[in-house]
Structures are given as C-alpha cells and as structure tokens.
C-alpha positions in Angstrom: -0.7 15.4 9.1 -4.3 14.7 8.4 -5.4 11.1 7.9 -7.9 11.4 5.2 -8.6 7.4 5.2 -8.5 4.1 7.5 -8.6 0.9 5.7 -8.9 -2.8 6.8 -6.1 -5.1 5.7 -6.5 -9.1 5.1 -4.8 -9.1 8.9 -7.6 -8.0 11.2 -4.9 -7.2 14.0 -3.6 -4.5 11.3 -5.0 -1.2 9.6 -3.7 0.9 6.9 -3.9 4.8 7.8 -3.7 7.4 4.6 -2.4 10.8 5.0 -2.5 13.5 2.9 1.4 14.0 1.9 4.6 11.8 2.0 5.4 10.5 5.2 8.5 8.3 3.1 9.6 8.3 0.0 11.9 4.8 1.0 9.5 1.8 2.7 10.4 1.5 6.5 9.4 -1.7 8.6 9.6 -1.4 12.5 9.1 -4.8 14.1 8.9 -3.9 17.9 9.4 -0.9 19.4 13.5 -1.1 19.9 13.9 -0.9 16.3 12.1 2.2 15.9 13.3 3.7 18.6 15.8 6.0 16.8 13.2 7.3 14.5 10.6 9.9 16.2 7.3 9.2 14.4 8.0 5.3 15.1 8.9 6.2 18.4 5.4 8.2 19.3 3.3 5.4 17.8 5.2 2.4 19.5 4.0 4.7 22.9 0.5 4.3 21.9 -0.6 0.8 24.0 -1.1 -2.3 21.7 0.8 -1.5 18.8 3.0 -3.9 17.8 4.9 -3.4 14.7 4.3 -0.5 11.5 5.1 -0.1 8.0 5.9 3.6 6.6 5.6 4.4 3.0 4.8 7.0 1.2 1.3 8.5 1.9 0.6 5.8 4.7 1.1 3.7 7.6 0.3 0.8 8.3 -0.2 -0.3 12.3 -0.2 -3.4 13.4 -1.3 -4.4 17.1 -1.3 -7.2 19.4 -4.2 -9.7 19.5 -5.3 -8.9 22.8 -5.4 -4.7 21.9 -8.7 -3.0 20.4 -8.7 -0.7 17.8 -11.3 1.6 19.4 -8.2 2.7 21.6 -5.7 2.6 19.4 -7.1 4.2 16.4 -8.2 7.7 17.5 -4.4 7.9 19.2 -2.8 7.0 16.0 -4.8 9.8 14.6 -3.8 12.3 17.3 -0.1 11.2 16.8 -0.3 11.3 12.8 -2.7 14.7 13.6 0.6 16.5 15.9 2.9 15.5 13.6 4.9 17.7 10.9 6.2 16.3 8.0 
C-alpha cells in the first residue's frame, strides 16, 4: 500500500496518512493497542513505539501518538508498515 500523502491534523500528537486504495470501507477506531489486537494492520501499527490510538477509513489512517513520542520515528515505520501491507 503506497502512502501518497501525510497531513497534519488540528492535534499535533496526530497525523493523517493517505493511501492509494481502500483500506475500509466501515470507519474503525482503535483506542490502545488491546482493542486492535484482533485486527492485523492495527496490530503491526500498535508495534510501532509511540502510537497510541488510530482511525481507519477508507483511503486513510490516521495515527495518533503519545506526547512524549516523535514523529521522525514513527512516521517512516508507519510507512514501512502501510508499504508491507496488502490490501
């Protein structure tokens, strides 16, 4: 899955990452990392350090880490993850 674009959100501990395709056609919130443990992507992205909580909808995702985390870290392996990853 290719992430064509990263965008800033009003929250500057959360970014919005656009993919080319449909990752979801329903809207799927993942507070912590338990709740998305039964659902792979979720799963691979809660591994990444920092993150904190994501939102899956259609052609994006958007991560959300925790104060103390930088996005120099986290977004090239949200990329890899999103990158590895077959619809």
């Amino acid at each position: 899955m290719i992430v064509s674009e990263v965008q800033p959100t009003p929250n500057p501990n959360a970014l919005k990452f656009i993919v080319e395709g449909t990752i979801s056609d329903k809207p799927l919130s993942f507070f912590n990392a338990a709740a998305g443990k039964n659902d792979p992507l979720a799963s691979r992205l809660f591994e990444i350090a920092g993150v904190s909580s994501l939102l899956i909808l259609n052609d994006f995702i958007t991560v959300s880490k925790t104060p103390d985390a930088g996005w120099k870290s986290i977004t090239p392996a949200v990329k890899k993850v999103l990158a590895d990853w077959q619809i």
